[in-house]
N, C-alpha and C positions, 0 to 999 in steps of 0.2 A: 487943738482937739483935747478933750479932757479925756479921761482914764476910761469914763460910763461912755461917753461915744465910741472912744476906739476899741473897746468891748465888744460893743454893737457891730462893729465894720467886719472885727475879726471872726466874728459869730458866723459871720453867711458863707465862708467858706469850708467845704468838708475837711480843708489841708490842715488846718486851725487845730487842731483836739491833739492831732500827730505832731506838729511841729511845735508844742505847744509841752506835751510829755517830753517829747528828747532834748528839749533846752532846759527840764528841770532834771532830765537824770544825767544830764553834761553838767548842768553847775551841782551838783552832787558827787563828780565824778563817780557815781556808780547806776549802772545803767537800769538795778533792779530797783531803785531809790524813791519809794510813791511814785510807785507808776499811776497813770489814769486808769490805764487797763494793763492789768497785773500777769495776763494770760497772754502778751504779744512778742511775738517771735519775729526773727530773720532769715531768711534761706534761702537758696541758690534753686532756680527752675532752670529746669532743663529745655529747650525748646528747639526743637526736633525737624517744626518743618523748615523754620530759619536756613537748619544749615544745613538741608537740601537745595534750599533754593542758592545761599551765599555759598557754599562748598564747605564750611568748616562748624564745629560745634558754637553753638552760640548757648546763654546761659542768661537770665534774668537775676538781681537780689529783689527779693522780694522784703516787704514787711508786713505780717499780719497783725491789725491793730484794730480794735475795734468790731471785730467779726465782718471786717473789709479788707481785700487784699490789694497794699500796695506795690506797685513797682516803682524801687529807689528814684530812677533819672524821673519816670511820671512826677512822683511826689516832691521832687527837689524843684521842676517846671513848677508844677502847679504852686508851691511857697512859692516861687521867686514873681509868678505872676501875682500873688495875692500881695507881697509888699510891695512891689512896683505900683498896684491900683490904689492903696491905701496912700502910700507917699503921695503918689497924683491929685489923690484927692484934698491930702494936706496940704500940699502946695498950691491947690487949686490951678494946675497948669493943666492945659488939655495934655491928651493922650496921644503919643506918635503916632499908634495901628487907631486910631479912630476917625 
C-alpha cells in the first residue's frame, strides 16, 4: 500500500485527525507541539446515574478535540478497530467478526 492509498484508508475514519495529533505531540514530547487543534482539552466527567445504578462514583476522561467530544476507552476502541481493518485490508485476509 503506498503512502496516497493509506492516506485515503485513514481519511474515512473520524478516530484519524485525534490519533493522528497525539502521535505528533508524543514524538515532540510536548503535548502543546503543533497541535491540529490548538483549543483541545482533557477532563474527568463525572457521571452521576452510573453510580446509582453500580453503587459507587464513577467518572469518564474525556477529550475535547475538534469541537467533538471524546471519551478516552471510546477513542482508544475506535483506533484499535481502525488499525485492525486497515492491516486486514493490507493483508488482505478476511476479517474474524465478518
Amino acid at each position: 500500500m503506498d503512502k496516497a492509498e493509506l492516506s485515503e484508508k485513514l481519511n474515512r475514519y473520524p478516530v484519524w485527525p485525534l490519533c493522528r495529533d497525539i502521535a505528533n505531540r508524543v514524538r515532540h514530547f510536548d503535548l502543546r507541539h503543533r497541535p491540529t487543534d490548538k483549543h483541545w482539552s482533557a477532563y474527568r466527567e463525572y457521571l452521576p446515574f452510573e453510580s446509582q445504578v453500580e453503587g459507587w462514583e464513577k467518572h469518564a476522561v474525556n477529550i475535547m478535540f475538534d469541537g467533538r467530544k471524546w471519551r478516552i476507552d471510546e477513542a482508544i476502541f475506535a483506533a484499535s478497530k481502525m488499525w485492525d481493518e486497515i492491516l486486514q485490508d493490507l493483508l488482505n485476509e478476511p476479517r474474524v467478526d465478518a
